[in-house]
mmCIF file of the N, C-alpha and C atoms, coordinates in Angstrom:
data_MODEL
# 
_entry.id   MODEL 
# 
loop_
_atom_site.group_PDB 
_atom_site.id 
_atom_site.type_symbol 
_atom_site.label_atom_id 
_atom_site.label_alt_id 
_atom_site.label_comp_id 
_atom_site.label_asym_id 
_atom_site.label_entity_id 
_atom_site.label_seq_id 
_atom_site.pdbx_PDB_ins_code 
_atom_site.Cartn_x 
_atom_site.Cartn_y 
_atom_site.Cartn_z 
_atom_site.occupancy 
_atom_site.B_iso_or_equiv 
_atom_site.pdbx_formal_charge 
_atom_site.auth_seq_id 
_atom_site.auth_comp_id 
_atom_site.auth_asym_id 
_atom_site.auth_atom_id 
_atom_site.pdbx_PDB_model_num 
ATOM 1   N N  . UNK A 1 1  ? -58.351 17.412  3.334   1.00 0.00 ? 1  UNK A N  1 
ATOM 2   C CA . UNK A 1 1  ? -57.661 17.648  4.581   1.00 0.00 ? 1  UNK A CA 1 
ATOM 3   C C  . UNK A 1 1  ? -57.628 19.135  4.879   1.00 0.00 ? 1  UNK A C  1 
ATOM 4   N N  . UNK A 1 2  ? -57.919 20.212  3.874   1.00 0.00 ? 2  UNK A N  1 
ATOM 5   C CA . UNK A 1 2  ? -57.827 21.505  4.009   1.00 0.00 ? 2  UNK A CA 1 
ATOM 6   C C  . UNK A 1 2  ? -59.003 21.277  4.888   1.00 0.00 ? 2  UNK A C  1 
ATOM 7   N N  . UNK A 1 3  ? -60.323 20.942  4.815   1.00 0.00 ? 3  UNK A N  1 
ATOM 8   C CA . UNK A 1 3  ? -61.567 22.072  5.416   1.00 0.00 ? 3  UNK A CA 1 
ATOM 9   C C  . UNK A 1 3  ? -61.339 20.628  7.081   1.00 0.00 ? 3  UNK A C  1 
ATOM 10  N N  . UNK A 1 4  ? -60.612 19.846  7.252   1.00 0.00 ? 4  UNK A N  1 
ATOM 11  C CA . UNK A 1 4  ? -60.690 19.301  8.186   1.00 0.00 ? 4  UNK A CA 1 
ATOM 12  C C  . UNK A 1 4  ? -59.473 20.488  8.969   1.00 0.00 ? 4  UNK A C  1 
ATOM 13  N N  . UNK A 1 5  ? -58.720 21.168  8.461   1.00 0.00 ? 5  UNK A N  1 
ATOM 14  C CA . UNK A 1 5  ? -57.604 21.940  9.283   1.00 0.00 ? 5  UNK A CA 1 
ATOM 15  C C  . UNK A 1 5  ? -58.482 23.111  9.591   1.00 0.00 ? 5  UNK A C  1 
ATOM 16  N N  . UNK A 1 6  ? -59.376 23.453  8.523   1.00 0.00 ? 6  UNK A N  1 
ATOM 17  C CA . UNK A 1 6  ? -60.142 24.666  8.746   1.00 0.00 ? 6  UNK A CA 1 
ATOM 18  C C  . UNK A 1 6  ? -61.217 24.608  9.673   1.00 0.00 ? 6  UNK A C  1 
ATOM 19  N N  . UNK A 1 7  ? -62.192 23.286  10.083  1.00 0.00 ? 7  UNK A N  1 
ATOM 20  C CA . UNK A 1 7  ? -62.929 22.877  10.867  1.00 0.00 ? 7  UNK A CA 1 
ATOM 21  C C  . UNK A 1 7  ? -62.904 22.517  12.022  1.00 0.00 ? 7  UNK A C  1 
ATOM 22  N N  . UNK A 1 8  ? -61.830 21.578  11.867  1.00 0.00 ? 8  UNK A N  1 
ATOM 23  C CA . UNK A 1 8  ? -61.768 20.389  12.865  1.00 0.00 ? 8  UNK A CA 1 
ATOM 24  C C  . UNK A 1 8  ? -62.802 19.513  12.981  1.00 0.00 ? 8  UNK A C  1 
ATOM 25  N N  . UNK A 1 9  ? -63.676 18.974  12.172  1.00 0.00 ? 9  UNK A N  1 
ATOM 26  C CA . UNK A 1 9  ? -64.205 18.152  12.824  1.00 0.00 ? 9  UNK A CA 1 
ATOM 27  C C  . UNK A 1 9  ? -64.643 17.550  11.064  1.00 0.00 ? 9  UNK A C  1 
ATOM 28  N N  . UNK A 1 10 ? -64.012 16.253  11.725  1.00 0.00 ? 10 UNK A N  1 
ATOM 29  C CA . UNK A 1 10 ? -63.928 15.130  10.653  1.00 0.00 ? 10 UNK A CA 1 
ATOM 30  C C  . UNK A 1 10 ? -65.435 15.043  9.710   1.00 0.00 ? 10 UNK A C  1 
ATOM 31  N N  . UNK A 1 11 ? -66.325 15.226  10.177  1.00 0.00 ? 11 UNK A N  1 
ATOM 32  C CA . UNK A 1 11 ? -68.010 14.748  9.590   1.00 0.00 ? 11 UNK A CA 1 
ATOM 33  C C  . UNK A 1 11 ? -68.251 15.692  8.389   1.00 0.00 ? 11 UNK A C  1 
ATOM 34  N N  . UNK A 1 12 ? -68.125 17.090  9.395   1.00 0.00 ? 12 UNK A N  1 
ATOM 35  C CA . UNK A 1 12 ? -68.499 18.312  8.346   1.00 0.00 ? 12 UNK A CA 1 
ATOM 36  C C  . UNK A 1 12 ? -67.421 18.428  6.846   1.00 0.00 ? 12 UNK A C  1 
ATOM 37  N N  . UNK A 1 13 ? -65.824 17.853  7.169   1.00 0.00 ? 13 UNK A N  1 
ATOM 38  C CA . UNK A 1 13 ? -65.122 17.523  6.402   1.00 0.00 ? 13 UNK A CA 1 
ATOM 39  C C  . UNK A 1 13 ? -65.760 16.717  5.036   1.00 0.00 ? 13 UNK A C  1 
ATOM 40  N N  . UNK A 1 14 ? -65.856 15.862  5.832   1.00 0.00 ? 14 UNK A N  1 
ATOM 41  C CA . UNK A 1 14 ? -65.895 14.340  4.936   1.00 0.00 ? 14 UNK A CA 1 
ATOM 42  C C  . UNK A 1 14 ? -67.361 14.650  3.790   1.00 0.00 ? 14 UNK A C  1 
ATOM 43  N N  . UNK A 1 15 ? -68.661 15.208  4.532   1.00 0.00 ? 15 UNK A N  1 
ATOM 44  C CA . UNK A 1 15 ? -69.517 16.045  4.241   1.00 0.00 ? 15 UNK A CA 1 
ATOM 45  C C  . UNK A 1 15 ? -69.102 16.873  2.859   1.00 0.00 ? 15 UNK A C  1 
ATOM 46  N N  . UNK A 1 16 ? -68.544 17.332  3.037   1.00 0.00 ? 16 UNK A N  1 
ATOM 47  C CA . UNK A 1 16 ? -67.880 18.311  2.189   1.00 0.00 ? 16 UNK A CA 1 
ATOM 48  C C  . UNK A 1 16 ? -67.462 17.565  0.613   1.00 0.00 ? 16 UNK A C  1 
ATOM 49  N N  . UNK A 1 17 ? -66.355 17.119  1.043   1.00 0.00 ? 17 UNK A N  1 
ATOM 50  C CA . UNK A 1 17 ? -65.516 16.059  0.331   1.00 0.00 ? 17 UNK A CA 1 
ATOM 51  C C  . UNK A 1 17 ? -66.587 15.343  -0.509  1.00 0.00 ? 17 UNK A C  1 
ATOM 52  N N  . UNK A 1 18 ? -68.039 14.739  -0.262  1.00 0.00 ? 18 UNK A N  1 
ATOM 53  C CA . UNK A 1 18 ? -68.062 13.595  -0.859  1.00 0.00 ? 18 UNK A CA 1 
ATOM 54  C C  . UNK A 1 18 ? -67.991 12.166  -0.478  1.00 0.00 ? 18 UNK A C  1 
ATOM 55  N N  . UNK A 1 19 ? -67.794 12.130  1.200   1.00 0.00 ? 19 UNK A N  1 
ATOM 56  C CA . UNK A 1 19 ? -67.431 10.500  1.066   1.00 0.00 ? 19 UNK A CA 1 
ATOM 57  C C  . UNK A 1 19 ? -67.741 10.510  2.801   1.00 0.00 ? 19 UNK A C  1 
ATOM 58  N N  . UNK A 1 20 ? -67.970 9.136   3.325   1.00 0.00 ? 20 UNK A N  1 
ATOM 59  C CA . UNK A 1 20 ? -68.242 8.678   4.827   1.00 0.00 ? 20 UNK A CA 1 
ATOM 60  C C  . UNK A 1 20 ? -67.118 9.346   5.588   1.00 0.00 ? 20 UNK A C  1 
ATOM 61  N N  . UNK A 1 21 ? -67.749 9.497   6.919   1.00 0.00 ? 21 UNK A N  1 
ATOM 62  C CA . UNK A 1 21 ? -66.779 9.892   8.271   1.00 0.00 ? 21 UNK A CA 1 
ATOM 63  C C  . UNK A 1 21 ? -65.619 9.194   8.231   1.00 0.00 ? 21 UNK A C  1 
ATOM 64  N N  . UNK A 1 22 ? -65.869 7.797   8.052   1.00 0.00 ? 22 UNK A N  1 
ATOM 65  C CA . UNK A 1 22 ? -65.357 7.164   8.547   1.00 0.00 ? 22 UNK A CA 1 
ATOM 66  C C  . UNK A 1 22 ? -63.415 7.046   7.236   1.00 0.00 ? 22 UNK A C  1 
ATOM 67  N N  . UNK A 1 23 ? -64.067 7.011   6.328   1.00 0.00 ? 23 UNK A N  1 
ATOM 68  C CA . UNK A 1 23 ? -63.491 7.360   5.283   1.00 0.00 ? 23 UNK A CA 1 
ATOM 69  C C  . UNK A 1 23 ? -62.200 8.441   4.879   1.00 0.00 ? 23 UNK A C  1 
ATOM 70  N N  . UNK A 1 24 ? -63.013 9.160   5.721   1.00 0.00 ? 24 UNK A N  1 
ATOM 71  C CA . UNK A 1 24 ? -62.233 10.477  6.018   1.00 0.00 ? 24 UNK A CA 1 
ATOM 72  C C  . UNK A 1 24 ? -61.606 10.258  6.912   1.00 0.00 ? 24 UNK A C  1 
ATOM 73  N N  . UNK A 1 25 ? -61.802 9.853   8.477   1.00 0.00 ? 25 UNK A N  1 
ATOM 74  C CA . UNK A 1 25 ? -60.767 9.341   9.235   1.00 0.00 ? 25 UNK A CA 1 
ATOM 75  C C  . UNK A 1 25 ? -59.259 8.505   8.807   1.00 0.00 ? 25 UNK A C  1 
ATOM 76  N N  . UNK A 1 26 ? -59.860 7.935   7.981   1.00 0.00 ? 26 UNK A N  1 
ATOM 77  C CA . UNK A 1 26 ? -58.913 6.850   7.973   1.00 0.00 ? 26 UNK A CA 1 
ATOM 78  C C  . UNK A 1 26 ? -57.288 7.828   7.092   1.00 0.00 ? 26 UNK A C  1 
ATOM 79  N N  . UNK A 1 27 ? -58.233 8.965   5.939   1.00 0.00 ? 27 UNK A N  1 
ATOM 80  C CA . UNK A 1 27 ? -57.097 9.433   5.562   1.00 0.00 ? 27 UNK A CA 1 
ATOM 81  C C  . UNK A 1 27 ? -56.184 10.446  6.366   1.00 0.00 ? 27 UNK A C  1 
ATOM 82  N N  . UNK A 1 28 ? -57.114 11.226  7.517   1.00 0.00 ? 28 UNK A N  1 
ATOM 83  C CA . UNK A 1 28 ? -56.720 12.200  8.351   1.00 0.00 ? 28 UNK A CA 1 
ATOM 84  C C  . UNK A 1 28 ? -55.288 10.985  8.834   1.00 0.00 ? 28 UNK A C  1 
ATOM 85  N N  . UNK A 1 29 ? -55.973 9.917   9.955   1.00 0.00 ? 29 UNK A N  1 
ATOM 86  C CA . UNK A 1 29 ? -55.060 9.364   10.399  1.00 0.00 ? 29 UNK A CA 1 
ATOM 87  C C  . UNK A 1 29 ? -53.634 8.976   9.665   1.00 0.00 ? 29 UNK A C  1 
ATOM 88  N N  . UNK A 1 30 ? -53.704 8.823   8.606   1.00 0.00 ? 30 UNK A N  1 
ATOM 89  C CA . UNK A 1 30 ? -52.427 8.467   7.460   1.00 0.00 ? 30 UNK A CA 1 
ATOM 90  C C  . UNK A 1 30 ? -51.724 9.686   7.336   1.00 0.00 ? 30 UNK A C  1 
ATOM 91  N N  . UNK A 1 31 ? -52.492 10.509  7.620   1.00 0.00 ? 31 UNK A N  1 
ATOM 92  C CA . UNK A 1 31 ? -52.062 12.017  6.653   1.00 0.00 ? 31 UNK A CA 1 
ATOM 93  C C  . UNK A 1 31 ? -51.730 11.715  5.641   1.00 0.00 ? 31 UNK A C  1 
ATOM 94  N N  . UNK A 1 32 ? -52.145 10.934  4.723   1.00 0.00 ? 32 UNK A N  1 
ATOM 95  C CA . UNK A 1 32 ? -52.222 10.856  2.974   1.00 0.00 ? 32 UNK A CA 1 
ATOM 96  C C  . UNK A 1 32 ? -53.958 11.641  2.553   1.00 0.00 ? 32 UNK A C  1 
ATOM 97  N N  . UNK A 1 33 ? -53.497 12.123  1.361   1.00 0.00 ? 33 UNK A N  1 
ATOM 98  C CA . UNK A 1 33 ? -54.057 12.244  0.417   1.00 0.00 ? 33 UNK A CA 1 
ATOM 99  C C  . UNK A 1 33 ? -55.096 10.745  -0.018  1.00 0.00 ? 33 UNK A C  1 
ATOM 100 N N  . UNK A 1 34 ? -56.188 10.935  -0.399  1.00 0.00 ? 34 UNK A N  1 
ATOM 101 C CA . UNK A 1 34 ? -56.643 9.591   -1.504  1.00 0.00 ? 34 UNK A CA 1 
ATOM 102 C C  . UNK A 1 34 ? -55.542 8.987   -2.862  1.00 0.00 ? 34 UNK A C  1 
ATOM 103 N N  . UNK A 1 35 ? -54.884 10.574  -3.515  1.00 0.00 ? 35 UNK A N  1 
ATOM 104 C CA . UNK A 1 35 ? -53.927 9.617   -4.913  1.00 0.00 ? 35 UNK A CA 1 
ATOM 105 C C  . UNK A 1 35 ? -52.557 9.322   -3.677  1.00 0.00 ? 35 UNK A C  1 
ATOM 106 N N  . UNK A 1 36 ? -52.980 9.264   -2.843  1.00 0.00 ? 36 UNK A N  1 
ATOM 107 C CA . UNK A 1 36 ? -51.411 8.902   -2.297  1.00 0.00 ? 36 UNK A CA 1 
ATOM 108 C C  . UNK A 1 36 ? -51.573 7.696   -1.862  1.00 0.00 ? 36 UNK A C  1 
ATOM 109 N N  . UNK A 1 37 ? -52.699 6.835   -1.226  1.00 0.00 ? 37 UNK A N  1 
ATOM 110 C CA . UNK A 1 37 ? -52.786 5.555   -0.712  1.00 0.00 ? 37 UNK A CA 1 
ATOM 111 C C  . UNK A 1 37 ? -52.368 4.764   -1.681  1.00 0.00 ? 37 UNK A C  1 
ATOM 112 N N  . UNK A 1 38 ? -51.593 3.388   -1.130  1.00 0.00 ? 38 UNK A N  1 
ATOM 113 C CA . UNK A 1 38 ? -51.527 2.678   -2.242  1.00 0.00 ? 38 UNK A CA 1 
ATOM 114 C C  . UNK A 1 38 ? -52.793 1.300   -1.852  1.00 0.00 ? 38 UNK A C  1 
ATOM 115 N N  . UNK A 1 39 ? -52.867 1.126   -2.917  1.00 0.00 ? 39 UNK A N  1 
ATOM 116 C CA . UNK A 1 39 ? -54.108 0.137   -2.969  1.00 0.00 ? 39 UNK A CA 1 
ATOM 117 C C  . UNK A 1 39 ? -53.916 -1.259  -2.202  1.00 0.00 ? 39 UNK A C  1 
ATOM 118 N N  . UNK A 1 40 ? -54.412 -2.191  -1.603  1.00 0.00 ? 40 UNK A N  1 
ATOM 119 C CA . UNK A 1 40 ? -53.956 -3.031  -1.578  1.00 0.00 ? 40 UNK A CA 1 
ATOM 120 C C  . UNK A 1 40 ? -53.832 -4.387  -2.484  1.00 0.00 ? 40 UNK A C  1 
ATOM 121 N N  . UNK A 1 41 ? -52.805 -5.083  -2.125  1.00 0.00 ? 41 UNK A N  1 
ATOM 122 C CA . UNK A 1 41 ? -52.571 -6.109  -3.327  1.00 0.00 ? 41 UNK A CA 1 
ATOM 123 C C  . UNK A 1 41 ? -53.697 -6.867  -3.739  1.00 0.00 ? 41 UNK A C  1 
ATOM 124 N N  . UNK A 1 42 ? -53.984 -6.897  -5.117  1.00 0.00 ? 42 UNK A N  1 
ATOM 125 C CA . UNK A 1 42 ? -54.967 -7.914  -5.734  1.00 0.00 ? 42 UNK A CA 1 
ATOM 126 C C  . UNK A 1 42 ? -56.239 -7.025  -6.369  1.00 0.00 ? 42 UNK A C  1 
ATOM 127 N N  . UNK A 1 43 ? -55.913 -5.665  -6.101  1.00 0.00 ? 43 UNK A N  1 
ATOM 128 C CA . UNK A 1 43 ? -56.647 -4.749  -6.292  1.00 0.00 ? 43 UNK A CA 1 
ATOM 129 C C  . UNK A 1 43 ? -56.470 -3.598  -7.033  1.00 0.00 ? 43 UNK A C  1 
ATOM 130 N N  . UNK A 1 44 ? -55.282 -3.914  -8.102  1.00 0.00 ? 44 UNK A N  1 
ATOM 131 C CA . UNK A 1 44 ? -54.572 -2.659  -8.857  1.00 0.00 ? 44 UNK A CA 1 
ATOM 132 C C  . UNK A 1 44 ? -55.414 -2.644  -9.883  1.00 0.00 ? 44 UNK A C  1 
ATOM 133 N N  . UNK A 1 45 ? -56.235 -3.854  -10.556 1.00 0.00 ? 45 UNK A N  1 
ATOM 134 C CA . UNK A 1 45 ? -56.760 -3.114  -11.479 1.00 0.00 ? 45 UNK A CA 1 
ATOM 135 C C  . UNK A 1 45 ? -58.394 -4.044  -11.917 1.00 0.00 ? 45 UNK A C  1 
ATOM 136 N N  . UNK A 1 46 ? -59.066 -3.993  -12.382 1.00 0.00 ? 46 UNK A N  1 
ATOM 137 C CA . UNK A 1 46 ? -60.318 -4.630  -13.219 1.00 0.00 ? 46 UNK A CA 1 
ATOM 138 C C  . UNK A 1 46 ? -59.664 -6.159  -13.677 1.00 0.00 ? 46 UNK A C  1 
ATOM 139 N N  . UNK A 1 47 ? -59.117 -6.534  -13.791 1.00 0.00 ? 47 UNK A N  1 
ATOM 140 C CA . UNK A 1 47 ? -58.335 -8.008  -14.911 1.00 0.00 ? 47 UNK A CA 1 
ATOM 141 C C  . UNK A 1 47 ? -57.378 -8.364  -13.272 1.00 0.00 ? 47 UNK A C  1 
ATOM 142 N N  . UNK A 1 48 ? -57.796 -8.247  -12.426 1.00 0.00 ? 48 UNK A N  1 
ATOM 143 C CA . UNK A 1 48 ? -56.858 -9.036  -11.405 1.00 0.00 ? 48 UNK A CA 1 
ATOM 144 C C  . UNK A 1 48 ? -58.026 -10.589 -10.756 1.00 0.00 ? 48 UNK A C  1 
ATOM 145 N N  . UNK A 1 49 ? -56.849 -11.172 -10.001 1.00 0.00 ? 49 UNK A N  1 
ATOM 146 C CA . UNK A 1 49 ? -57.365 -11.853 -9.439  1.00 0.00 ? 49 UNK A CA 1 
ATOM 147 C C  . UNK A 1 49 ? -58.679 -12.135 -8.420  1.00 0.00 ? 49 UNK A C  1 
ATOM 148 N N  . UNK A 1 50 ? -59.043 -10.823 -8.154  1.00 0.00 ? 50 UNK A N  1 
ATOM 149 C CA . UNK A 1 50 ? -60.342 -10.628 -7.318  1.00 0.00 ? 50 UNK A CA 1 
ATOM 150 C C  . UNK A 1 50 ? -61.302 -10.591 -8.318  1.00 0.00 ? 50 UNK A C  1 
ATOM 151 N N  . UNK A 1 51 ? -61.603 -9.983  -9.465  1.00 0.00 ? 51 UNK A N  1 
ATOM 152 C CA . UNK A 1 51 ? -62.829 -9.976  -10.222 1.00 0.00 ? 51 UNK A CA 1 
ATOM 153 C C  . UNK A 1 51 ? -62.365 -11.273 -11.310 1.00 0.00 ? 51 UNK A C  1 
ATOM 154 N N  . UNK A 1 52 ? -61.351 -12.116 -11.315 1.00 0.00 ? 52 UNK A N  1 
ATOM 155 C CA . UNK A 1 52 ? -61.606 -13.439 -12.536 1.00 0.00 ? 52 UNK A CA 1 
ATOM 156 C C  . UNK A 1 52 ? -61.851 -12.893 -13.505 1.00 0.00 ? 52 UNK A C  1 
ATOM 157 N N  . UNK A 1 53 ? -60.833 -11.740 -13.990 1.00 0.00 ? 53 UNK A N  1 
ATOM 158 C CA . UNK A 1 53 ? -59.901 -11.789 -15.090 1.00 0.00 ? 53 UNK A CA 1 
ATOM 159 C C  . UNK A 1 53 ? -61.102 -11.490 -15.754 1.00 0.00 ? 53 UNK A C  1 
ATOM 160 N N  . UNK A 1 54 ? -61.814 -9.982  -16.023 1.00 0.00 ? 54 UNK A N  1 
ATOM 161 C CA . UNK A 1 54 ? -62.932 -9.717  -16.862 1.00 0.00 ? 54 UNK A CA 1 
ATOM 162 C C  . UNK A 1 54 ? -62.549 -9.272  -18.690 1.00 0.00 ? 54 UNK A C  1 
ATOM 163 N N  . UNK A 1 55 ? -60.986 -8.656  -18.389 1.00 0.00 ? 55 UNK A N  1 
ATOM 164 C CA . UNK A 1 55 ? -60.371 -7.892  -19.798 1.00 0.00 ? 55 UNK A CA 1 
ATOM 165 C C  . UNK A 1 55 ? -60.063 -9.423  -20.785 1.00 0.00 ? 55 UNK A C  1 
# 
């Protein structure tokens, strides 16, 4: 979110960062951080219900 305050423009950001435009939007819009999102349910870890319990 620093080089998006320093830029303005989400692409060259995201560019930067490592990861899709779109990606980057989504955190601008939150104004979270990535360790700040919380995940959504069913998705906290490897051994959940979406991958059938691999651990």
């Amino acid at each position: 979110m620093e080089e998006m305050s320093k830029h303005g423009r989400i692409g060259d950001a995201a560019m930067k960062a490592g990861m899709d435009r779109k990606t980057a939007r989504r955190y601008v819009q939150a104004g979270k951080l990535p360790s700040e999102m919380v995940a959504p349910p069913g998705l906290e870890d490897a051994r959940g219900p979406v991958c059938g319990g691999l651990g």
